[in-house]
N, C-alpha and C positions, 0 to 999 in steps of 0.2 A: 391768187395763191391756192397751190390743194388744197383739198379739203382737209385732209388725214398723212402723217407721216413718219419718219422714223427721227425722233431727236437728238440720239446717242443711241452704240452698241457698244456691245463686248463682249470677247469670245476669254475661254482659261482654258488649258489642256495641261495637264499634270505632268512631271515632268520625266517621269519613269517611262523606259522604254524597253519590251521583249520582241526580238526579231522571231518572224514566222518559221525563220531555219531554227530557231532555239526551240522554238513550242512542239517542231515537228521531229526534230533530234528525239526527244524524250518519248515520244509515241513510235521510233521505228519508222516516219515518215520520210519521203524525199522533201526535203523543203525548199531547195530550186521551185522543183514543179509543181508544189502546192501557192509557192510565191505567186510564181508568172501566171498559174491558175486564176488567182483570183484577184491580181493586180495588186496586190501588198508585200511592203518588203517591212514594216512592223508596227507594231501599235501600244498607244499610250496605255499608262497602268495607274490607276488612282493610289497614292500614297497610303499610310497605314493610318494617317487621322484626314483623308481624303474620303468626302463621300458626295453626294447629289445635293447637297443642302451648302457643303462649301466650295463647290464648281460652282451654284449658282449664285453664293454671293460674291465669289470674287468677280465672276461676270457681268454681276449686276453693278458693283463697285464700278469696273472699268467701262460701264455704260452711262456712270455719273460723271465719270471723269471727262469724256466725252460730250458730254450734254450739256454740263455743269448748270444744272438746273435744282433748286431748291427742290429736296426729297419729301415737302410738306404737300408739293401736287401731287403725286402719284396718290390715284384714286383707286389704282387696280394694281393685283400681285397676282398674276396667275404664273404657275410654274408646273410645265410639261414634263414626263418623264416616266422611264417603266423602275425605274428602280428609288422610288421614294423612300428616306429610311427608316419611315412609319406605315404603318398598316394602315391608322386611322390619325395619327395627328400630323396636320398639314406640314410640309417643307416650308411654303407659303409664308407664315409667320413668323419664321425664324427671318428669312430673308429679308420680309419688311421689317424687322426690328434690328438686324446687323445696319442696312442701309438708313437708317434714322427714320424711314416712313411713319404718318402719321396713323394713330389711329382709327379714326375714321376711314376703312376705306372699304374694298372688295378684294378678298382672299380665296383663292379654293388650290389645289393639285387638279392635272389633268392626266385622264389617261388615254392613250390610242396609241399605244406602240411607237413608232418613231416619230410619227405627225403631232402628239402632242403640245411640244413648243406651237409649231405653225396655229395649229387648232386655237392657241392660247394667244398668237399675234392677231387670229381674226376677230377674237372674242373683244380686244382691246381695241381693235379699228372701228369698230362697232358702238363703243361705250363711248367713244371719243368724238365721230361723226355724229354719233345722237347727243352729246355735249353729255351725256351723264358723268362720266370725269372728264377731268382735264390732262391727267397722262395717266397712260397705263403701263405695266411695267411686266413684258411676256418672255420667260425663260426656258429654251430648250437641256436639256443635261441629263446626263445619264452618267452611270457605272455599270457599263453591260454586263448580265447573266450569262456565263456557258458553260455548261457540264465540259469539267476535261474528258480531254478527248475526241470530242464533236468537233465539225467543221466548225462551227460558232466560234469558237475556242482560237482561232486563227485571225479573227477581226474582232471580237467585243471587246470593244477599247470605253477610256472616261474621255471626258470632257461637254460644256458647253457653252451658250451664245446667250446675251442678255437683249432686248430692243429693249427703249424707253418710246412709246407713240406718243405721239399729240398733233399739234397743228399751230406750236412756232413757225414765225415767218425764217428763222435761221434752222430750219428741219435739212436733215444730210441727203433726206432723201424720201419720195412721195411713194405713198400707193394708187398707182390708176385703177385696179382692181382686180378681184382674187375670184376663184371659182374651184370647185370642191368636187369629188365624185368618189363615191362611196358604195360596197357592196358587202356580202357578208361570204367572203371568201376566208377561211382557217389555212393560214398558210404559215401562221408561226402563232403562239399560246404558252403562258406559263400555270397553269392550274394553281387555286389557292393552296398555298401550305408547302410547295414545292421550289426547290431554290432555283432550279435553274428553268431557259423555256424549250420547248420539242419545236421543230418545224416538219414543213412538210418538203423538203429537200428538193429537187428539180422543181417539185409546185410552186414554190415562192417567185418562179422565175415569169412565163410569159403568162399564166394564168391571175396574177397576185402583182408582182411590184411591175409588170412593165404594160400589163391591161390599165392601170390605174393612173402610173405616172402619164402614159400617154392620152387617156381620156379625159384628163384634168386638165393638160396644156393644150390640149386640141380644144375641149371646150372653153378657154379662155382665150384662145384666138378666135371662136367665132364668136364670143361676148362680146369683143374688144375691138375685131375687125383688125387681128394683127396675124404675124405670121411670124415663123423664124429667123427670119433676116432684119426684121425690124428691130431686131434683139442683139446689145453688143456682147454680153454675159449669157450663160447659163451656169444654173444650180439645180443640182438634183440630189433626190436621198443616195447618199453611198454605201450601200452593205457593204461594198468589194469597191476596188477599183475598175471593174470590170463592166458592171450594171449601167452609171452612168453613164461612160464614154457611149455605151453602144445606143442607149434610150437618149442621149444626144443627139447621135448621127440619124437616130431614126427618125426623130424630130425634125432636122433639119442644121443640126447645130455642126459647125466647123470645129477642128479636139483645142483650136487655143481659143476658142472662145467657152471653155468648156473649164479649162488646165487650172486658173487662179482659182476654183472654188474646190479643188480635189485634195481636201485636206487628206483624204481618208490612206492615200499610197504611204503617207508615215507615221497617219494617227488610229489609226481603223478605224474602225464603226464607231462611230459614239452614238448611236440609235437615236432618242430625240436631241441630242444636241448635234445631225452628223447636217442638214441641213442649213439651220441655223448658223452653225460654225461658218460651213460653206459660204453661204452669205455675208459672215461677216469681213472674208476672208478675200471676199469680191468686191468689195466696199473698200478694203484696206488698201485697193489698188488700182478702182475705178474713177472716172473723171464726171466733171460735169456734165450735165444733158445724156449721157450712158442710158442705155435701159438695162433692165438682168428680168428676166423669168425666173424664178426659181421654183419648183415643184418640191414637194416633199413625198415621202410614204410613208404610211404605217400598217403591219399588217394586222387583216383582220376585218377588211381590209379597206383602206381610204388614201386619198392626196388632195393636196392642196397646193393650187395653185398661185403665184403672184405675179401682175405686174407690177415693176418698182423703178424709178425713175431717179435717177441722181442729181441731186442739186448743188450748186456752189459749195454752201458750207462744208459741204463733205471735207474739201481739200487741209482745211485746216480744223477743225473740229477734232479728226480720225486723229493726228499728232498730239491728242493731248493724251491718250491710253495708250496699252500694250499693241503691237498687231499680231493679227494671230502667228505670222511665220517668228513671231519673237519667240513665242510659248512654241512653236516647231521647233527651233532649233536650239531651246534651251533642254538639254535630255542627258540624262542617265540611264544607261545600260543595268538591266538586271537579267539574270538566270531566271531559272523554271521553278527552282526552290525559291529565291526569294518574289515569285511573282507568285506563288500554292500562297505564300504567306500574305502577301499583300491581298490577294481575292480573296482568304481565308477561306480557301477550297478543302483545307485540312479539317477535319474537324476536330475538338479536344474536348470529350467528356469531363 
């Protein structure tokens, strides 16, 4: 049997929706060719009692529901994300105490930009394989930051993804192994005290997310002694819709083996939950014996890579939760006034 694997997931994405034509109406933009630009036609919007602490428990919910494993294991709560709605007290412990976790266990926040969930799945593969717990419980989720008006502004979407690890013989799905590559490139940053973050605009592109995403999967192909063909999935971080496809095909990957993890063409970014999502999202539609790669980023700059191998239980287990194209196609349309209100871009002294 693996060593190490995934027991239940689950993804949540809000169910508020602004098209990229709505966002670019209101700035004077063309938003046809700001769409096609960047591969999105719109993105999710976290609700007015919606924040990064109840994306991840509803996530974490539907990874119990999935697992349906007694909440008194989970020995580990880490939850990834740039948009924590504490400065200093954990999300962490809110969510182990909505999902009944015991107390005894290990709790912290993570931070690294988009890679934090991922960061937070290896942290757990780790504690599990060295038997320190017994399951851990690692959450990607965000409510992305963007000054109106920025590009940003056009994909920083909510939502995210829950895994529960351990090493049940009824696991959905194994990790063969992960590998990492990390550099200190500034290509996007939110300074203390300021709401929204700066990037560095064409930088983020071959210098920052596609040096990293590709040095990560290329060095897990020669850990692993695989290649892209051995792979029936990929998953990669989505700013845009545009990023992946291309750091796919550069890889190696064919667009439908690529297409079930691309939540982001009608959710947008969700930053640390856009991979995660992905993943769960390839799962929701994956069979037996499947392999997926999934890579993640964050800038600042880091990726993570996995490999992950699908098991029997998958097929039935995934039917006991939401999938993620449920939360796709359950949406409400709002304006650019009720979306100022919902991000509470407005400010009221």
């Amino acid at each position: 049997m693996p060593e190490v694997g995934i027991l239940g997931y689950g993804g949540y994405i809000p169910k508020y929706r602004i098209k990229v034509e709505e966002i670019a109406r209101v700035w004077g933009k063309d938003g046809k060719s700001i769409g096609a630009g960047l591969g999105l036609i719109e993105k999710s919007v976290p609700g007015l009692d919606e924040d990064t602490t109840t994306i991840s428990v509803e996530a974490a919910r539907n990874a119990l529901k999935c697992a349906q494993i007694d909440p008194n294991r989970i020995g580990a709560v880490y939850v990834g994300s740039e948009s924590h709605v504490y400065a200093t007290k954990p999300t962490g412990t809110v969510v182990a105490e909505a999902i009944n976790a015991p107390n005894s266990l290990q709790c912290a926040d993570f931070s690294f930009a988009c890679k934090a969930g991922t960061a937070a799945m290896q942290v757990c593969i780790g504690l599990v394989k060295s038997k320190e717990v017994d399951v851990g419980l690692a959450i990607g989720s965000d409510t992305a930051q963007a000054k109106p008006g920025d590009a940003l502004e056009y994909a920083a979407a909510a939502g995210g993804a829950a895994f529960l690890i351990g090493s049940d013989e009824d696991m959905v799905a194994s990790f063969e192994g992960t590998y990492s590559y990390t550099s200190d490139t500034p290509d996007f940053w939110r300074r203390e005290g300021t709401d929204f973050p700066e990037h560095g605009s064409r930088f983020t592109g071959l210098p920052a997310y596609f040096r990293h995403v590709q040095q990560a999967a290329m060095g897990l192909f020669e850990k692993l002694g695989t290649k892209a063909s051995d792979y029936d999935w990929g998953v990669f971080h989505s700013p845009n819709g545009k990023f992946p496809r291309r750091v796919g095909q550069t890889l190696g990957f064919k667009p439908e083996h690529i297409q079930p993890s691309l939540v982001v063409d009608y959710v947008g970014n969700t930053y640390a939950g856009s991979s995660p999502l992905g993943l769960a999202a390839t799962l929701d539609i994956a069979k037996p014996g499947q392999k997926i790669l999934m890579v993640s980023y964050g800038s600042g700059a880091g990726s993570d890579a996995f490999h992950i191998e699908v098991m029997k239980p998958l097929t039935e287990k995934r039917k006991r939760k939401p999938m993620v194209q449920d939360y796709i196609d359950d949406k409400v349309y709002i304006d650019y006034a009720q979306y100022a209100k919902h991000r509470r871009t407005i400010k009221v002294e």
